[in-house]
SEKOLFI-120900 format. One record per residue (C-alpha): x, y, z; residue number from 1; residue in one letter. Coordinates in Angstrom, 3 decimals. Each point is the difference from the previous one (the first is absolute). Example, Ala and Ser with C-alpha at 12.3 -4.5 7.8 and 13.67 -1.06 7.14 Angstrom:
BEGIN
xx yy zz seq type
12.300 -4.500 7.800 1 A
1.370 3.440 -0.660 2 S
//
This chain:
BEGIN
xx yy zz seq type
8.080 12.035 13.981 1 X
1.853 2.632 2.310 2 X
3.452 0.730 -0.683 3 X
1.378 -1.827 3.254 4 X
-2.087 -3.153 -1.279 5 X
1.596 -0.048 -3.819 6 X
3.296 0.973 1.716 7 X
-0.197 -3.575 2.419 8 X
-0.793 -1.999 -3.743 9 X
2.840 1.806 -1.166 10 X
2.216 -1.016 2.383 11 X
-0.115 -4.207 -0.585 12 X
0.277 -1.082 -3.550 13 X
-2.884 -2.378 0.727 14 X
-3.227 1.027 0.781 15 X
-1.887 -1.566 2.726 16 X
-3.590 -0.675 -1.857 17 X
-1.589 -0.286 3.653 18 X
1.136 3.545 1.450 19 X
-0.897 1.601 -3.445 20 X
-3.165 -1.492 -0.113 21 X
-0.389 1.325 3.697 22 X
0.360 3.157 -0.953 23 X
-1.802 0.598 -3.398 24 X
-3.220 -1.479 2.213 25 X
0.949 2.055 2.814 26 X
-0.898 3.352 -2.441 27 X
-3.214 -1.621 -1.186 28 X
-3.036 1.081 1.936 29 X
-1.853 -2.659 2.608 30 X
-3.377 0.511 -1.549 31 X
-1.763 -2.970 -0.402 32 X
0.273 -1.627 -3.860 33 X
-2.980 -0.183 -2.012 34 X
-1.031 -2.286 -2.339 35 X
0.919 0.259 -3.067 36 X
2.493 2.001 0.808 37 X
1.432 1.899 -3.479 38 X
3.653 1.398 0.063 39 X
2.603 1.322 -2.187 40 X
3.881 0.389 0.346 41 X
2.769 0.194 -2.331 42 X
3.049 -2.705 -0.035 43 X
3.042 0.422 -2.611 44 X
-2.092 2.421 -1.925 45 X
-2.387 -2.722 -0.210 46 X
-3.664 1.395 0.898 47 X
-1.923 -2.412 1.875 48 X
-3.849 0.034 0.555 49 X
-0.834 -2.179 3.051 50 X
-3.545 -1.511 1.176 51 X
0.411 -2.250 3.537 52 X
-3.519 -2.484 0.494 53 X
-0.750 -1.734 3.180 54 X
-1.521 -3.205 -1.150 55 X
-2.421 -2.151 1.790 56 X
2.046 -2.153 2.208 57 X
1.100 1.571 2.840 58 X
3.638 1.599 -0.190 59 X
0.169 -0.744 -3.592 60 X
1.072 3.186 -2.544 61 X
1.461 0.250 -3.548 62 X
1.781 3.214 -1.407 63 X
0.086 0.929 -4.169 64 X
2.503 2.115 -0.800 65 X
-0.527 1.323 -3.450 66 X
3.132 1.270 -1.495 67 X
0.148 2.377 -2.759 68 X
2.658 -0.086 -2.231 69 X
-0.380 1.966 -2.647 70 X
-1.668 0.331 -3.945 71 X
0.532 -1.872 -3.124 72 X
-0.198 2.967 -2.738 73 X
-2.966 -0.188 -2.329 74 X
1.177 -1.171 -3.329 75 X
-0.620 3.658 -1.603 76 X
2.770 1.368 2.449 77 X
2.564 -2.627 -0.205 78 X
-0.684 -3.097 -1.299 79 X
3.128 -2.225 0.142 80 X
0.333 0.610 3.610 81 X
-3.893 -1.351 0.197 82 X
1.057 -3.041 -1.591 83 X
3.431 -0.624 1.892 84 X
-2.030 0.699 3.190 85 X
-3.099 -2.481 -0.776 86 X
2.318 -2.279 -0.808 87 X
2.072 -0.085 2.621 88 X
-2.611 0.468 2.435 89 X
-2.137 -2.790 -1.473 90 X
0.996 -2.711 2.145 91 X
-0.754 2.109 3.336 92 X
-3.323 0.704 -1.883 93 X
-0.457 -3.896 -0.241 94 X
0.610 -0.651 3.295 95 X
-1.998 2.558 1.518 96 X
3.118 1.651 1.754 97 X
-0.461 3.285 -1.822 98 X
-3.606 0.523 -1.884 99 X
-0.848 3.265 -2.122 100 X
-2.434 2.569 0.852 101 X
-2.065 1.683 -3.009 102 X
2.063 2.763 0.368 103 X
3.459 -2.050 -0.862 104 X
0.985 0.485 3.899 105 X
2.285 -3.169 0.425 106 X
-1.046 -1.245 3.522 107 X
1.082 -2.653 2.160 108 X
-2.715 -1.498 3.091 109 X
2.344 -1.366 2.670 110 X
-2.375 -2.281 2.898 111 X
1.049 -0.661 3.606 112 X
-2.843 -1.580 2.287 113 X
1.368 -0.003 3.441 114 X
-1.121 -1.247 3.863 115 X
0.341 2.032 2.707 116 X
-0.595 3.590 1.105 117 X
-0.783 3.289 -2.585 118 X
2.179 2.047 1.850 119 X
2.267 2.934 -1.694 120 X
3.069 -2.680 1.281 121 X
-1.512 -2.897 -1.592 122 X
-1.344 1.748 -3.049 123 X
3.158 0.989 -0.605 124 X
1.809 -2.714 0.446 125 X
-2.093 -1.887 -2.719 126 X
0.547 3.181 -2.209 127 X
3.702 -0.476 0.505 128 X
-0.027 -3.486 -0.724 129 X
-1.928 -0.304 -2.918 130 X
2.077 3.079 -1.932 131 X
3.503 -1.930 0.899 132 X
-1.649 -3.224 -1.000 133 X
-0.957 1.716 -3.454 134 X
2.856 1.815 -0.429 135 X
1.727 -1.265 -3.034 136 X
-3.098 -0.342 -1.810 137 X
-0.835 3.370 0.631 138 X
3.637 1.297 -1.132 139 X
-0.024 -1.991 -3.374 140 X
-3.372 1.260 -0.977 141 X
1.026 3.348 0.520 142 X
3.217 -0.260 -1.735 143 X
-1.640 -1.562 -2.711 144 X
-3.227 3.257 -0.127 145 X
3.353 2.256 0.441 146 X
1.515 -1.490 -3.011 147 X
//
């Protein structure tokens, strides 16, 4: 963002989602989008790997967001905090919020299908969305991997 942009959000003590999102697309480049399309971006020190599919019906697209959120320690480097995070973690585990990789990466899959155009505005948009939707869910985990 240019420093006259972030200076008009600083100005109003709401932010108008619209002229943001105009803008953040407004830096992307026009090139057409191909499918998959694979992306990565960083959100409240939250890594995200993103994959965008067109699917078969006309207009139709899904985005995974894969957030990364951090290790559990092996048990040979610190073994009550393995337990206190399984075990707190365990329901997200169950309900396939947050799964495990074999590397103890805590990861959570968030899923937005979505009609319309896969332009940088719309792309976006659905980005934004699905990251406010998810928000608390993604702050609780974390506070409970930051301990």
């Amino acid at each position: 963002m240019s420093p006259a942009t972030d200076t008009k959000y600083k100005k109003s003590s709401l932010l108008n989602l619209n002229n943001l999102l105009d803008d953040i697309a407004s830096h992307l480049t026009g090139k057409t989008i191909s499918f998959p399309s694979h992306f990565t971006f960083t959100w409240r020190d939250i890594l995200f790997a993103g994959q965008l599919l067109h699917h078969q019906e006309q207009d139709n697209y899904s985005i995974s967001l894969v957030a990364e959120l951090g290790y559990i320690p092996f048990s040979a480097e610190d073994r009550i905090r393995r337990q206190s995070l399984l075990s707190s973690l365990t329901p997200h585990f169950r309900t396939g919020d947050c799964s495990l990789s074999r590397h103890s990466q805590i990861q959570m899959v968030l899923q937005t299908r979505f009609n319309g155009p896969a332009n940088a505005k719309r792309l976006i948009e659905v980005i934004t969305y699905t990251l406010l939707d998810q928000k608390n869910t993604l702050e609780t985990t974390m506070d409970k991997i930051a301990g």
